[in-house]
C-alpha positions as CSV (number, residue, x, y, z in Angstrom):
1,X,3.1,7.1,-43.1
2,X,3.5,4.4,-40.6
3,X,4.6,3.6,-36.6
4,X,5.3,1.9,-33.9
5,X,4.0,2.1,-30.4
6,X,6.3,1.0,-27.3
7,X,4.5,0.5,-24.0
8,X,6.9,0.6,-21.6
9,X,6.6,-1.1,-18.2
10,X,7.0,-4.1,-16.6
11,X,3.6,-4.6,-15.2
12,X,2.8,-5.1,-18.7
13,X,5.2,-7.7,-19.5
14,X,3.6,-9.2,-15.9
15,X,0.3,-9.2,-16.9
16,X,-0.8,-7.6,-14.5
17,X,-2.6,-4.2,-15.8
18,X,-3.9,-4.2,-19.6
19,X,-2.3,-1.7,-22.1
20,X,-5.5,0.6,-22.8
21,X,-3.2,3.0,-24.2
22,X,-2.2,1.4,-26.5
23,X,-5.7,0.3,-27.7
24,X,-6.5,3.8,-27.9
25,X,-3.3,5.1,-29.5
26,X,-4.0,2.5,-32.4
27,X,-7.8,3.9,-32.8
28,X,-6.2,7.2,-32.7
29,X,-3.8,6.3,-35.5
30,X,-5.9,4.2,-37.5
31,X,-8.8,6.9,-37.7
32,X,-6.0,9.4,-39.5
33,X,-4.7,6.8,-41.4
34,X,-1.6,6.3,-40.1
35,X,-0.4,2.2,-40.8
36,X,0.4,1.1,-37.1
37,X,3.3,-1.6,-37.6
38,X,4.2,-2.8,-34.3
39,X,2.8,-2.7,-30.6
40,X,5.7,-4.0,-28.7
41,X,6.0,-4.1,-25.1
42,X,8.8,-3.4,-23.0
43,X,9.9,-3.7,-19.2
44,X,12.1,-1.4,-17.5
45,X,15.2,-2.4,-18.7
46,X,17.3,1.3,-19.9
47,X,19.2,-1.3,-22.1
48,X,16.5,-3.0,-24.1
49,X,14.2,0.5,-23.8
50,X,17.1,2.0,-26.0
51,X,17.1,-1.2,-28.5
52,X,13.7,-1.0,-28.9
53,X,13.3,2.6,-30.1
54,X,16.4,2.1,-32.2
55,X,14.8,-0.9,-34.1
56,X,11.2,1.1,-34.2
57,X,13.5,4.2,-35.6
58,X,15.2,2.1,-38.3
59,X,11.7,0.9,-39.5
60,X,8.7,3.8,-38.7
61,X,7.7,7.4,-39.6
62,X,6.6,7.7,-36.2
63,X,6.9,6.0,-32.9
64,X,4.8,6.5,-30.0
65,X,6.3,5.8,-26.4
66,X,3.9,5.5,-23.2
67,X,4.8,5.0,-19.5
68,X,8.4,4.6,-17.8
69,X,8.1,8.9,-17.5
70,X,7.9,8.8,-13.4
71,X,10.0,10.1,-10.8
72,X,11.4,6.8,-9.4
73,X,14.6,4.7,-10.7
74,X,13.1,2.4,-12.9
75,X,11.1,4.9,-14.8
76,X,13.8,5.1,-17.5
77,X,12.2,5.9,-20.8
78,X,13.7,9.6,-20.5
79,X,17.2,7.6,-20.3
80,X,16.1,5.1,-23.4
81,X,15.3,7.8,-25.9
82,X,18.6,9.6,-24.8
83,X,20.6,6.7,-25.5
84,X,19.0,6.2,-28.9
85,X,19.2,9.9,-30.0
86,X,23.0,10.6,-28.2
87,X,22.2,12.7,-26.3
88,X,22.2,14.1,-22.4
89,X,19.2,14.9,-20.7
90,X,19.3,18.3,-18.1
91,X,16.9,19.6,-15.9
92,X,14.9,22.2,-17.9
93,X,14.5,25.3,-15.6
94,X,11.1,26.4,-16.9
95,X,9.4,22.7,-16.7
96,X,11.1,22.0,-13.4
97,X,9.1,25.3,-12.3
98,X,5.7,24.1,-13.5
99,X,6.5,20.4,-11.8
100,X,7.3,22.6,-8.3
101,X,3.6,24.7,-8.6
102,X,1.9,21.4,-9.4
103,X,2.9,20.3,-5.6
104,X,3.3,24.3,-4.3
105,X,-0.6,24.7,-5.6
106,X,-1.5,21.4,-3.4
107,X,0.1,22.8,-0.2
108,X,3.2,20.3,-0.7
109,X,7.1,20.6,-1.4
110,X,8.3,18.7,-5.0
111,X,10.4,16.1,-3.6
112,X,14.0,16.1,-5.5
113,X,13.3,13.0,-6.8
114,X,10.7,14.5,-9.2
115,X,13.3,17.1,-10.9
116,X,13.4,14.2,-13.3
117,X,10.2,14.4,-14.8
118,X,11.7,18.2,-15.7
119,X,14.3,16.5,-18.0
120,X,14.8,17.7,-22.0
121,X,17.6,16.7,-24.5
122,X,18.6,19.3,-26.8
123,X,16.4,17.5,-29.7
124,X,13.1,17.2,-27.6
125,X,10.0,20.0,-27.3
126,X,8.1,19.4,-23.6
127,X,4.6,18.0,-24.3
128,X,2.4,19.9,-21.6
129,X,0.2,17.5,-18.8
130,X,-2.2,19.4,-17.3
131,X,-3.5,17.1,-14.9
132,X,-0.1,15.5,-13.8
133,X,3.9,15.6,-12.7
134,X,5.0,13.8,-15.6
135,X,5.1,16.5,-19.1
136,X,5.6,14.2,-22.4
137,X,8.4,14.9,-25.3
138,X,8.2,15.7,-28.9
139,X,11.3,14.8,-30.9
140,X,12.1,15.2,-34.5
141,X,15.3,13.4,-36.1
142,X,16.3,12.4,-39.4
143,X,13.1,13.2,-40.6
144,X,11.7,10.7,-38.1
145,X,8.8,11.7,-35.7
146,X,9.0,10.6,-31.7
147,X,6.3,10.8,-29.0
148,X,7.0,10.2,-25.6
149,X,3.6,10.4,-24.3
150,X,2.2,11.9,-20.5
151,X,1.0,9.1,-19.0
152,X,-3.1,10.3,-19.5
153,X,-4.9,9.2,-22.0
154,X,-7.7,12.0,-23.6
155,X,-10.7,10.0,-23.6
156,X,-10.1,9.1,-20.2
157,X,-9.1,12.9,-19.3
158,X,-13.1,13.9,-20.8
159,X,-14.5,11.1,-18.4
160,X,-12.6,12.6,-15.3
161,X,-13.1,16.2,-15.8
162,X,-16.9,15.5,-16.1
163,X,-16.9,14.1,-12.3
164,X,-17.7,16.6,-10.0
165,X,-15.0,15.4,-7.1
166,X,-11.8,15.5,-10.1
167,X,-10.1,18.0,-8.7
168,X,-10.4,17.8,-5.1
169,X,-9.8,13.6,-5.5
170,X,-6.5,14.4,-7.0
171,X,-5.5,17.0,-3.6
172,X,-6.9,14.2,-1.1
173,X,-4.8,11.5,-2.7
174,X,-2.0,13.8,-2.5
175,X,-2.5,14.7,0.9
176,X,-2.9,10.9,1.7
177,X,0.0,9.5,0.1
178,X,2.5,12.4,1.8
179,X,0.6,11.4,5.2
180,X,0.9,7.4,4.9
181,X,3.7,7.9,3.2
182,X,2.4,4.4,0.8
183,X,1.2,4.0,-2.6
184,X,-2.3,5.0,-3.2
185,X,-5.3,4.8,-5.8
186,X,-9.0,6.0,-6.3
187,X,-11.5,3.7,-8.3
188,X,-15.0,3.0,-9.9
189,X,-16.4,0.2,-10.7
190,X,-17.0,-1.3,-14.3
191,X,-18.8,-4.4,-14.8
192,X,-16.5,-6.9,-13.2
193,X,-13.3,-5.2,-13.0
194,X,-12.3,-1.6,-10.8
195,X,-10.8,0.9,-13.3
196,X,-8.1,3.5,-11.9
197,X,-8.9,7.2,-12.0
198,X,-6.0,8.8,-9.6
199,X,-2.8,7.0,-8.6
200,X,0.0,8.0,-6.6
201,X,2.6,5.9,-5.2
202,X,5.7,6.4,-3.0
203,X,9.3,5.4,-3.7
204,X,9.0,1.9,-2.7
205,X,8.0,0.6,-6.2
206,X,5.4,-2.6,-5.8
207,X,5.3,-5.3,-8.6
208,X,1.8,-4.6,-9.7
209,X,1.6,-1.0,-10.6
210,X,-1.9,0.4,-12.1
211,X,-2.2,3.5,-13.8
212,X,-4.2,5.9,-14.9
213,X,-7.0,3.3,-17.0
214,X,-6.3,0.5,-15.8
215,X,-8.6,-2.2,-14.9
216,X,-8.3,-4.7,-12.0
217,X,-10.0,-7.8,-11.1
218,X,-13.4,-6.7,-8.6
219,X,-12.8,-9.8,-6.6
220,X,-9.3,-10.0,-5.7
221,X,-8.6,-6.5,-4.6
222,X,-9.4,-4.5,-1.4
223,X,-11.4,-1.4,-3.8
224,X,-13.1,-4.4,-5.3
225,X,-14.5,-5.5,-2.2
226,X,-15.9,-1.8,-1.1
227,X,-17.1,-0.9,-4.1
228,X,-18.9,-4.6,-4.4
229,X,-20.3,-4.3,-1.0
230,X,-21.9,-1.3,-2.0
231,X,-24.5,-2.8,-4.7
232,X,-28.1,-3.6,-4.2
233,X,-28.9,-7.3,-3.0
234,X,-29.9,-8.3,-6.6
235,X,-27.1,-6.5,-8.4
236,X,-24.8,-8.9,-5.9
237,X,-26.2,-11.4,-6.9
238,X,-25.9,-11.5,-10.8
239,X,-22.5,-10.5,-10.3
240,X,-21.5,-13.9,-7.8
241,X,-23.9,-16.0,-10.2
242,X,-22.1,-14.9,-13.5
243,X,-18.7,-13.3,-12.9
244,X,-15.4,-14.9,-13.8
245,X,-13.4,-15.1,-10.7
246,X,-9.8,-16.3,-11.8
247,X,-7.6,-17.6,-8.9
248,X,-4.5,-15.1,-9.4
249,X,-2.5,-16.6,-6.5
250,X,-3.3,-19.5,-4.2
251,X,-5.2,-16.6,-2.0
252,X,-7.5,-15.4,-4.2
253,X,-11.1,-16.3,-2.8
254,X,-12.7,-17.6,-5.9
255,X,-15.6,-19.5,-3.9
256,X,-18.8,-17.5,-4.8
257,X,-20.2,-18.1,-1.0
258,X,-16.9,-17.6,0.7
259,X,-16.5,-14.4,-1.5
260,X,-20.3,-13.3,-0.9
261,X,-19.7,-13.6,2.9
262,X,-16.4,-11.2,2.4
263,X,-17.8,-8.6,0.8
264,X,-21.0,-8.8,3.4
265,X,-17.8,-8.3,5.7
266,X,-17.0,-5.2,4.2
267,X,-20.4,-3.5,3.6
268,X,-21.3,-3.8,8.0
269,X,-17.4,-2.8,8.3
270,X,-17.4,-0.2,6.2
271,X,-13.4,-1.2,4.7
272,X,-11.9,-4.7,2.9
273,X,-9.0,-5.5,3.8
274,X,-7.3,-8.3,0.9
275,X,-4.0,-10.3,1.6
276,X,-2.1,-11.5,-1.3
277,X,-5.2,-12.2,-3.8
278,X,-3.9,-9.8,-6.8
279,X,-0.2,-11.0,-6.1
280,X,1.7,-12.5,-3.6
281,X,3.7,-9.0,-3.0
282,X,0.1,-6.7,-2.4
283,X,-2.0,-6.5,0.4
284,X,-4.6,-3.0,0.4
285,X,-7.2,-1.6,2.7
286,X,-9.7,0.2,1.2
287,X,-12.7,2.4,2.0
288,X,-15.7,4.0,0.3
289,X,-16.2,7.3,-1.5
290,X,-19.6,8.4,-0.6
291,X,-21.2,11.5,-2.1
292,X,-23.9,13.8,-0.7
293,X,-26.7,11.4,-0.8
294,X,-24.8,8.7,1.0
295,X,-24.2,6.4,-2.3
296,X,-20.9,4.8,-3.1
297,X,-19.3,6.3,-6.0
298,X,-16.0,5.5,-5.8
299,X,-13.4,3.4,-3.2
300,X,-10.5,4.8,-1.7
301,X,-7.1,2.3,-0.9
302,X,-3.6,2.4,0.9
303,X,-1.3,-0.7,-1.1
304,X,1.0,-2.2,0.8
305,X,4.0,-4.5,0.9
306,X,2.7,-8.1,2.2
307,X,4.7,-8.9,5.1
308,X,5.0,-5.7,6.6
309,X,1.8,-5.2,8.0
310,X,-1.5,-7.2,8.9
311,X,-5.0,-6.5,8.7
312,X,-4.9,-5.3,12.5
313,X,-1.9,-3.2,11.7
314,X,-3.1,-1.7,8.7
315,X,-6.6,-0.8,10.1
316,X,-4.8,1.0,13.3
317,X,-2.3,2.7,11.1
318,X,-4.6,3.7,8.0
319,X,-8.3,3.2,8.5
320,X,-8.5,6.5,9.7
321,X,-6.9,8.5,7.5
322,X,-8.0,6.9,4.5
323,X,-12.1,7.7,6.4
324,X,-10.8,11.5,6.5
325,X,-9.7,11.6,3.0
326,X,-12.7,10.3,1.5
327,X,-14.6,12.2,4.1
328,X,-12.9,15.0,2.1
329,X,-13.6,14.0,-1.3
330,X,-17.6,13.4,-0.2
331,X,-17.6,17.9,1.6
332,X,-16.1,18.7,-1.8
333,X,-19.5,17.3,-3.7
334,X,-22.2,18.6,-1.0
């Protein structure tokens, strides 16, 4: 038995998140196996989604899709596999019911826009997501085996679960993003990079969009910042003395001393604020998650459109509710 795996997305074809899942979809097939024949990425193109699952049809057992299963337009994997198959997607009464007590449980009204994710053909089984919006597909033609995968990945699911603030991080970023009414994320830190535990964005789409896994640059991005600022002195500074810090744009602060005084900046602060260093298009302000002791264990950030607001702005508009949700998230671990 053999497949393909499409990642779907085109902050992939950007470069600007890593494609973890499909490192550990190929772990996952290769330790049952299962001869993986192509990992091909894709952007969000309905067109070339649907040529893509043709060709990986024509030539696999099985093919494994991940990402493009969101509420917003250009989330069109649902559409892709439809086109492949002939077939019409409909609004599946029973799913769109789960997707409306996922909000109703958080105290919140499913926005239309999210009747999408409750989408079957006739051809497809609904793959339950317990921790999300977005329920995957099992489909079975011609003998052939598709996967159209929740946008979680398992092993990351088993690190979550075990933190003790899981649950309540997932309301507060709710709450937050319905209150700011902008994209955002909750982070750790890992080495040099900040890896995404919780995401959730609005319908402005940005260019860079993390999910659930994915690992940033530390330097060039406003959770970075806060959860840098937040390390002993001598942890500082083997991470200035040996980290790679790769100029993204012609923003990114890639002078160890200019950096160093930055995120000294954001530990007497208490917030970063970062203009443009990830991508011309981003700009974030961030806080940190503090649990009952008073140590940083995670960072907290509104992404925003560059342009629209400055670091003024954005600290009179957001600072404070980003403080109460993280306040929030540090009353649910006392």
């Amino acid at each position: 038995m053999n497949a393909y795996i499409l990642s779907i997305g085109a902050e992939l074809l950007h470069g600007h998140i890593t494609d973890t899942n499909a490192t550990f979809l190929s772990q996952e097939l290769d330790a049952r196996g299962i001869e993986l024949l192509h990992v091909i990425q894709v952007g969000d193109d309905r067109k070339r989604i649907c040529e893509s699952i043709e060709r990986a049809l024509s030539e696999a057992d099985i093919v494994i899709c991940t990402g493009g299963i969101g509420p917003t337009e250009d989330d069109l994997t649902r559409e892709g596999i439809a086109d492949a198959l002939g077939e019409t997607p409909e609004v599946d009464a029973e799913l769109r019911a789960e997707v409306e007590a996922f909000f109703a449980k958080r105290g919140l009204t499913m926005p239309e826009r999210n009747a999408k994710q409750a989408w079957l053909i006739p051809s497809a089984e609904a793959l339950p997501n317990p921790v999300g919006t977005a329920p995957g597909w099992f489909v079975e033609t011609d003998g052939k085996h598709y996967w159209l995968t929740p946008r979680v990945l398992r092993l990351g699911l088993s690190y979550l679960h075990s933190l003790p603030y899981w649950r309540h991080a997932q309301l507060a970023l709710e709450e937050l993003c319905a209150r700011v009414r902008q994209s955002c994320a909750l982070s750790v830190l890992d080495g040099e990079d900040i890896v995404y535990l919780l995401r959730q964005h609005t319908k402005r789409i940005l260019p860079v969009s993390p999910s659930l896994g994915s690992r940033l640059p530390a330097h060039a991005v406003s959770m970075g910042r806060v959860l840098l600022a937040a390390l002993p002195d001598d942890a500082l500074d083997t991470y200035l003395a040996g980290a790679t810090l790769k100029p993204l744009t012609g923003a990114t602060v890639v002078d160890r001393d200019k950096l160093r005084r930055r995120i000294l900046q954001a530990r007497t602060q208490g917030f970063a604020w970062v203009d443009r260093e990830l991508d011309e298009s981003i700009c974030g302000l961030a806080v940190p998650v503090r649990d009952a002791d008073g140590r940083t264990v995670a960072a907290i950030n509104v992404s925003l459109p560059t342009g629209e607001f400055d670091r003024e702005q954005a600290a009179r508009l957001f600072l404070l509710p980003l403080r109460q949700a993280a306040s929030q998230l540090r009353s649910s671990m006392i």
